[in-house]
C-alpha positions in Angstrom: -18.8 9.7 -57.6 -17.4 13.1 -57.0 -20.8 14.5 -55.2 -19.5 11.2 -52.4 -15.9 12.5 -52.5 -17.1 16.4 -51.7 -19.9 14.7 -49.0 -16.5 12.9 -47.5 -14.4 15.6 -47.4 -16.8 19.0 -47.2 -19.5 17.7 -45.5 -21.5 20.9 -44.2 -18.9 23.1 -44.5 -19.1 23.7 -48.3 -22.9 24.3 -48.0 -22.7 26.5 -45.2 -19.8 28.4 -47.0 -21.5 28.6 -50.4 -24.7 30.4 -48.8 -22.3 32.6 -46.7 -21.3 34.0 -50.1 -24.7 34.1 -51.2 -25.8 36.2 -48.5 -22.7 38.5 -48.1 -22.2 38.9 -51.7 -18.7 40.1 -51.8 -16.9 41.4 -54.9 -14.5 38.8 -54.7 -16.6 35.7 -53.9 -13.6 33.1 -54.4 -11.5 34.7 -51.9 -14.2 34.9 -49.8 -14.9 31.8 -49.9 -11.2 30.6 -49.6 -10.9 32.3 -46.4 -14.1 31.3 -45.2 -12.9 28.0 -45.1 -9.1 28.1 -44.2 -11.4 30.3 -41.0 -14.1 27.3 -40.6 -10.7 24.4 -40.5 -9.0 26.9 -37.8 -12.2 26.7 -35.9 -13.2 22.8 -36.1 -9.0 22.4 -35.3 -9.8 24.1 -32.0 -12.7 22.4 -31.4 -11.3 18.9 -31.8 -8.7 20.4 -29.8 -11.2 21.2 -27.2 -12.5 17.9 -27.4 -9.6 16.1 -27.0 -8.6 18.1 -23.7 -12.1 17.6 -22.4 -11.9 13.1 -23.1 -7.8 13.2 -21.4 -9.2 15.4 -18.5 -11.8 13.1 -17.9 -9.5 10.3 -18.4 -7.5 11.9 -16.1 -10.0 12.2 -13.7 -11.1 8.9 -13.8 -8.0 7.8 -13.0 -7.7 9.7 -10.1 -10.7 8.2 -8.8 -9.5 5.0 -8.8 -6.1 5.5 -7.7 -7.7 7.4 -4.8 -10.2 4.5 -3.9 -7.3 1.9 -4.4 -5.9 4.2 -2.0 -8.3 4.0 0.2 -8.9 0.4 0.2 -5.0 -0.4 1.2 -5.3 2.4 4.1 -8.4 0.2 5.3 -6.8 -3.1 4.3 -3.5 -2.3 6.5 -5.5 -0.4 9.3 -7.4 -3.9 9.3 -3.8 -5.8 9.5 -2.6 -3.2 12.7 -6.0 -4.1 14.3 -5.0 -8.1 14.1 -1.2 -7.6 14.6 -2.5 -5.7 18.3 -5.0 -8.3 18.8 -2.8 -11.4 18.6 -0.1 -9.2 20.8 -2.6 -8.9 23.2 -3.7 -12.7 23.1 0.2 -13.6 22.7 1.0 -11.3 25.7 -2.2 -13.1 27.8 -0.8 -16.3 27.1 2.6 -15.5 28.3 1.4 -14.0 31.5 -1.4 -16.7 32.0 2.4 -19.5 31.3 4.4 -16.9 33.8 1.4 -17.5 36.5 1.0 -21.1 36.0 4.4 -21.8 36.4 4.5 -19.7 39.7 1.7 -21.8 40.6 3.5 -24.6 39.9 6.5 -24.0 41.7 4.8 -23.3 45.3 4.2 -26.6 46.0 7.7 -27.2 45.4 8.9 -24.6 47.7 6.5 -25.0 50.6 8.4 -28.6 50.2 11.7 -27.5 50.4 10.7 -24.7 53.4 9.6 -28.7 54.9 12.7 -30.3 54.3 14.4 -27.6 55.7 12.9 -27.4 59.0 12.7 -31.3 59.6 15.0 -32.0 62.3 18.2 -34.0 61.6 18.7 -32.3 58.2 21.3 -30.2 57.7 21.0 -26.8 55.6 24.5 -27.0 54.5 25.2 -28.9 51.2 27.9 -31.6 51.3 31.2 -30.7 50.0 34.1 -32.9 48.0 36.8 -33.9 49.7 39.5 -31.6 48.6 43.3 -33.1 47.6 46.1 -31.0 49.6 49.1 -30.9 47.2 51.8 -31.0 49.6 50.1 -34.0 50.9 50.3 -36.0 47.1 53.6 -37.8 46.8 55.8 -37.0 43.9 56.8 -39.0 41.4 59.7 -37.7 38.8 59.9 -40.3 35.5 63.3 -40.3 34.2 
């Protein structure tokens, strides 16, 4: 039971430490071995600190990967919009000048008709006007 909890807790460490005393051989074995592991904690502390850097840099990067190919995709997706916006202002602006030519072609018969009526003789070019009303001429009428 108590060989599990030092397993849990040591690990390695207590092994390693124990022969480090073995082989050094200090006079003072217990405080050697007490700051061989407050030295060995300090150590694996820095390298899980290490480690951790190392997995939120690579999150990081990862991230940056796919924000820059989501980027990348909208620049393409909206360069792709541009292209069809151009496209149906091109078609739209065909279309109006293929209307502004069919109604001009449209309209010649029209006029080579009037240019007829105008030179047929016994027609007059001058457009018929309403009779105007002279006021002087109007009697007056007062109501009392």
């Amino acid at each position: 039971m108590e060989s599990e909890y030092l397993k849990k807790c040591f690990g390695n460490c207590l092994a390693q430490a124990l022969a480090e005393v073995a082989k050094v051989q200090p006079s003072d074995p217990i405080e050697y071995l007490a700051h061989w592991l407050y030295h060995y904690r300090k150590t694996e502390k820095a390298k899980e600190k290490v480690r951790q850097e190392k997995v939120q840099l690579q999150e990081e990067y990862d991230n940056s990967l796919k924000e820059a190919k989501m980027t990348e995709m909208l620049k393409r997706e909206e360069c792709e919009i541009q292209q069809e916006c151009k496209k149906c202002q091109q078609i739209s602006a065909a279309s109006s000048t293929k209307k502004i030519i069919f109604m001009q072609e449209n309209t010649k018969p029209l006029e080579e008709e009037a240019l007829k009526q105008e030179s047929l003789p016994g027609t007059s070019t001058m457009m018929p006007r309403m009779p105007q009303q002279n006021p002087s001429s109007e009697p007056s009428v007062q109501i009392d």
